[in-house]
C-alpha positions in Angstrom: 24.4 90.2 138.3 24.6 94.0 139.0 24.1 94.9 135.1 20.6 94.9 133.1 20.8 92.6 130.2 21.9 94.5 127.5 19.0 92.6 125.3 16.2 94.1 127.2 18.0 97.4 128.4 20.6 98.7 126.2 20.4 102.3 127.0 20.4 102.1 131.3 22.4 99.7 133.6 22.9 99.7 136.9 26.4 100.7 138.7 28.2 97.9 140.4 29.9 100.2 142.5 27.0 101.0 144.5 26.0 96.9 144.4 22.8 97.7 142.9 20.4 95.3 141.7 17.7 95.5 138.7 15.3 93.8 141.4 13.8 95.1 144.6 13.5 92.4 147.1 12.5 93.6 151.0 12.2 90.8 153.6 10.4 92.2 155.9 9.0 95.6 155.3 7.6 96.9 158.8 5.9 100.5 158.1 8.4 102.0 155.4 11.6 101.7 153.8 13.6 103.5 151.1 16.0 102.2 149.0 18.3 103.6 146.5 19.8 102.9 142.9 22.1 104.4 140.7 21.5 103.4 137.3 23.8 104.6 134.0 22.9 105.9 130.5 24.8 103.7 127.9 23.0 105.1 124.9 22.0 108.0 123.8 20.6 111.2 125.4 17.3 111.6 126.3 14.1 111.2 129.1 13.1 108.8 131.0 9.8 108.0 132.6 8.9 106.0 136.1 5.6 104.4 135.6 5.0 101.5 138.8 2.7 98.8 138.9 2.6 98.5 143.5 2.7 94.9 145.1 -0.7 94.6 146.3 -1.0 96.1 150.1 2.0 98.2 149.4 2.2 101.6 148.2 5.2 102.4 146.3 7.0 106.2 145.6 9.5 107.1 143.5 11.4 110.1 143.3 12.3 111.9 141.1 10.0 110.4 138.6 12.5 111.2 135.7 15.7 111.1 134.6 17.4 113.2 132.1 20.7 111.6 131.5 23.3 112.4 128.9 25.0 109.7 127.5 27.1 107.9 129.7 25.9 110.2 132.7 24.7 108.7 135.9 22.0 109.2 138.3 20.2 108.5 141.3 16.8 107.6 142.2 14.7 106.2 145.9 11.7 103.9 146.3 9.9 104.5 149.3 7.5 101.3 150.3 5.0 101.7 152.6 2.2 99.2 153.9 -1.6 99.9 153.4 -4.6 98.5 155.2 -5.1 96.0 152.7 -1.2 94.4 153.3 -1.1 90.7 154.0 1.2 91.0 157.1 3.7 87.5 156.6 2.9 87.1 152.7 5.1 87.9 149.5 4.1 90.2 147.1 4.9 91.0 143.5 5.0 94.3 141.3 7.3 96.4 138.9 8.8 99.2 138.6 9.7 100.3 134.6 11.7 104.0 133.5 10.4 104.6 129.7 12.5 106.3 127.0 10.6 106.2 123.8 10.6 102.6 122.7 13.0 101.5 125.5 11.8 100.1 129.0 13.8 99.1 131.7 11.6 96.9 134.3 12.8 96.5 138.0 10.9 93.6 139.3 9.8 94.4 143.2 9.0 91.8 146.0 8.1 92.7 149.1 7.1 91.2 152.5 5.3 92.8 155.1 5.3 92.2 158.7 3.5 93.2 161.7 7.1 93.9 163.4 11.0 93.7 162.0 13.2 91.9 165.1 15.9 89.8 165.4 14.7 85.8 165.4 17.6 84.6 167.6 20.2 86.6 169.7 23.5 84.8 171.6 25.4 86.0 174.5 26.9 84.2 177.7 27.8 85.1 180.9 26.0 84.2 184.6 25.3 87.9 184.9 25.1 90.3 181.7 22.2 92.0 179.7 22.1 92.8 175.9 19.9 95.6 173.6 18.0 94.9 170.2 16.1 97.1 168.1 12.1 96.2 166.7 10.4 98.0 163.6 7.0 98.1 163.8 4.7 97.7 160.6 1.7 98.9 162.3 0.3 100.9 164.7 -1.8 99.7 167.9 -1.0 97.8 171.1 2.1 96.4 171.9 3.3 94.5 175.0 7.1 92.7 174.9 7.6 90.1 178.1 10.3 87.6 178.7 10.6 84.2 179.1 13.0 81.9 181.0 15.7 81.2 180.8 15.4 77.8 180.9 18.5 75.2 181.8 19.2 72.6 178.8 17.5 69.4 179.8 20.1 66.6 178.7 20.0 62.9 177.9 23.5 60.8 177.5 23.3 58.5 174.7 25.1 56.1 172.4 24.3 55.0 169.0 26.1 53.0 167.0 27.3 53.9 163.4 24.4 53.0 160.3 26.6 50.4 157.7 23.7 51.8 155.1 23.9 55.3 155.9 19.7 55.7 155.3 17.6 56.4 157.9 14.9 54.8 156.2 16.3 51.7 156.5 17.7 52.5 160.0 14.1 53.0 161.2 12.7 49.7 159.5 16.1 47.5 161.0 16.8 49.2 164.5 20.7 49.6 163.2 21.9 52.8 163.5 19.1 54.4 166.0 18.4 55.7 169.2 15.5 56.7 170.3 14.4 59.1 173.5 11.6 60.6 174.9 11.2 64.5 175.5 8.7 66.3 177.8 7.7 69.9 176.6 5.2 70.5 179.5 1.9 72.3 178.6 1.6 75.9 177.9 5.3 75.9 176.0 5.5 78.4 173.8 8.8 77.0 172.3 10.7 73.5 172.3 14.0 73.2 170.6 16.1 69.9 170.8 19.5 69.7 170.1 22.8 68.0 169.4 26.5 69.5 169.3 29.8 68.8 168.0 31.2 69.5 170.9 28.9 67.1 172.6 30.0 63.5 171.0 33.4 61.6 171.9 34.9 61.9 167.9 34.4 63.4 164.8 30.7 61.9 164.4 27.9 62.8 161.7 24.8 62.4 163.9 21.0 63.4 162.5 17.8 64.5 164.4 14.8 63.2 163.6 11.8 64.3 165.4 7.9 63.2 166.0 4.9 63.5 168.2 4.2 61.1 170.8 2.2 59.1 171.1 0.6 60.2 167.8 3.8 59.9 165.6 3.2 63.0 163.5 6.3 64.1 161.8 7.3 67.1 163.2 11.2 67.6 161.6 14.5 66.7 161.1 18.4 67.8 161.0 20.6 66.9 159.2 23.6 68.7 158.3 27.3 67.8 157.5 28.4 67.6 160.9 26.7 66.6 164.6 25.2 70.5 164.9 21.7 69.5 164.4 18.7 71.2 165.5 15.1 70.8 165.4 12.7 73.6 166.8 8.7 73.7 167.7 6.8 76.8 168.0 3.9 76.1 170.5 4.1 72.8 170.5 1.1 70.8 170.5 2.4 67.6 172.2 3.6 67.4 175.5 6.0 64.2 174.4 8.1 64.3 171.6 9.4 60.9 170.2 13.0 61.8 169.0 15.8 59.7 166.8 19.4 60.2 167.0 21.2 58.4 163.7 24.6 57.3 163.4 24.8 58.4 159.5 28.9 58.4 159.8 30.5 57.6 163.1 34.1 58.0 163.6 34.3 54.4 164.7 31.8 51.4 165.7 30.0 53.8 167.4 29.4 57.5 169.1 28.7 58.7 172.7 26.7 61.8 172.6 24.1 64.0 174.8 20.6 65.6 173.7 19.6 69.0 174.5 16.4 69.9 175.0 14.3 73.1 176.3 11.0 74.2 176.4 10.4 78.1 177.2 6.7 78.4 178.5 4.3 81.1 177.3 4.0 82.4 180.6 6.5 85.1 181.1 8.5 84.9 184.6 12.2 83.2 185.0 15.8 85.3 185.3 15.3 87.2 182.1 14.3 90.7 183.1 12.7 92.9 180.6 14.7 96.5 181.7 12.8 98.5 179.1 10.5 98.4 175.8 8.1 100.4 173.8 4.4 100.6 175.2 2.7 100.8 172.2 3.8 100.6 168.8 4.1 103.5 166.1 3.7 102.6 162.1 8.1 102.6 160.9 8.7 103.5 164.5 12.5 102.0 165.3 12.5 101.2 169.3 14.8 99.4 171.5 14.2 96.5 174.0 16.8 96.0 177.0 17.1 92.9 178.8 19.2 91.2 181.6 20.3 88.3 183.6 22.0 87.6 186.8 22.6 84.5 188.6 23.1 81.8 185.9 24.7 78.6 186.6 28.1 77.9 184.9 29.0 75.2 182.5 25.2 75.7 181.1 23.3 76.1 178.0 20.5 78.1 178.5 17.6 79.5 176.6 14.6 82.0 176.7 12.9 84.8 174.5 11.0 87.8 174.9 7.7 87.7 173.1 5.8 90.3 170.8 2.3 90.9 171.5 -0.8 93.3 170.4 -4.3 92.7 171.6 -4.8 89.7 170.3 -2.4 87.9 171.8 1.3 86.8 171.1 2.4 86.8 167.4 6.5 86.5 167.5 9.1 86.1 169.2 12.9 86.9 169.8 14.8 83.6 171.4 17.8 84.1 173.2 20.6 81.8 173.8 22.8 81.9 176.6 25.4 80.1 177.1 27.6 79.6 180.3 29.8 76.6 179.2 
């Protein structure tokens, strides 16, 4: 909203200029961050008092730690975060901040998540030959090793399916109407499957879903559906090497739609044309480093994808994917 309700706060609110908010909400906290607000006196003169109640794991400063404000006068103030040994690294938590003025508080609700590292989930670039730089935040201190994967070349199925009269793909599934199936191979020791469909990639203006499973068990692993035929379904370390997949006519632009089926798998074992040029050897608690990476020798008129992986001494825990298209 970018004001504190006047029921609850009627002496401070936040400037909107600055697009503050009464919350504190971080992500992904990797070591430290500071943020600012600028809050406003609407009442009277007088003192106020920081008092903070830390998310667990997190310890939380604020400076300064009071406010004299005439009325109508304006001020600053910065939280710092910073993890602690006892942080759950991937969890959200909860705490307060509250400024006191005699029988006036002003709370500031805080969430916070910490991770091990801050990087980007997904990059995109193109070109047969080209390279590309992203930054990682670290949220601890230790061993660190980055390696790259792939790139892999799209494997691709052609396919037809014809248009669902019900526009349900439970009942597609139970009546064969509106369905086509296919089989795709994520060999052992994948790290990362990801099947896809594309606009771009069907003969019309076609609304095609994704539905995925494992075969032959036939454990639901996920499905797509959006507005469109840009669907996408994605498996971190997969744990079948077969994946039982369903495209569904939901709208086709006629009797029926001719499309093709992505798929890639990126194995855990680094090696392929992605070349790790440089990255951090170890990592350093709120450290900001930069990994370089590059790639020569693509085919054109491909879809390609691979990822550079995060790891400390027990093994791989994330992973930066990188799409490359040549098409």
């Amino acid at each position: 909203t970018g004001q504190l309700n006047s029921a609850s706060c009627p002496f401070l609110e936040i400037d909107q200029s600055d697009l503050n908010y009464p919350s504190i909400a971080i992500g992904e906290l990797a070591g430290e961050q500071t943020v600012t607000r600028t809050v406003t006196n609407v009442g009277v003169a007088g003192t106020y008092e920081v008092s903070i109640e830390a998310p667990f794991g997190v310890d939380v400063a604020v400076s300064p730690t009071s406010l004299t404000l005439a009325s109508g006068e304006s001020a600053s103030y910065s939280v710092t975060f910073t993890t602690n040994g006892s942080a759950t690294i991937g969890a959200y938590t909860n705490g307060s901040l509250t400024w006191s003025h005699g029988p006036h508080n002003v709370t500031s609700p805080l969430v916070v998540r910490p991770v091990q590292l801050a990087a980007p989930e997904e990059l995109a670039s193109d070109g047969t030959d080209n390279s590309l730089s992203f930054d990682v935040t670290f949220g601890y201190a230790g061993d660190y090793t980055a390696a790259a994967h792939g790139l892999e070349p799209a494997t691709t199925q052609d396919g037809n399916v014809v248009d669902d009269p019900d526009n349900d793909i439970n009942i597609a599934l139970g009546t064969g109407v509106g369905i086509t199936a296919h089989l795709v191979y994520a060999p052992a020791g994948s790290a990362f499957t990801r099947i896809s469909l594309f606009d771009d990639y069907t003969d019309g203006d076609d609304d095609l879903d994704l539905y995925v499973w494992e075969y032959p068990a036939f454990n639901y692993v996920g499905g797509s559906g959006s507005g469109t035929s840009a669907e996408e379904v994605n498996i971190l370390f997969p744990a079948s090497e077969y994946y039982y997949v369903i495209v569904h006519g939901w709208q086709t632009d006629g009797p029926d739609a001719n499309y093709t089926l992505f798929d890639w798998s990126v194995s855990a074992t680094p090696g392929g044309s992605l070349s790790l040029d440089s990255a951090p050897a170890s990592a350093t608690l709120g450290a900001t480093e930069s990994i370089d990476v590059s790639w020569a020798g693509l085919g054109v008129d491909m879809k390609y994808l691979g990822a550079v992986s995060h790891s400390d001494a027990g093994g791989v825990f994330g992973l930066t994917l990188l799409n490359v298209w040549t098409d």
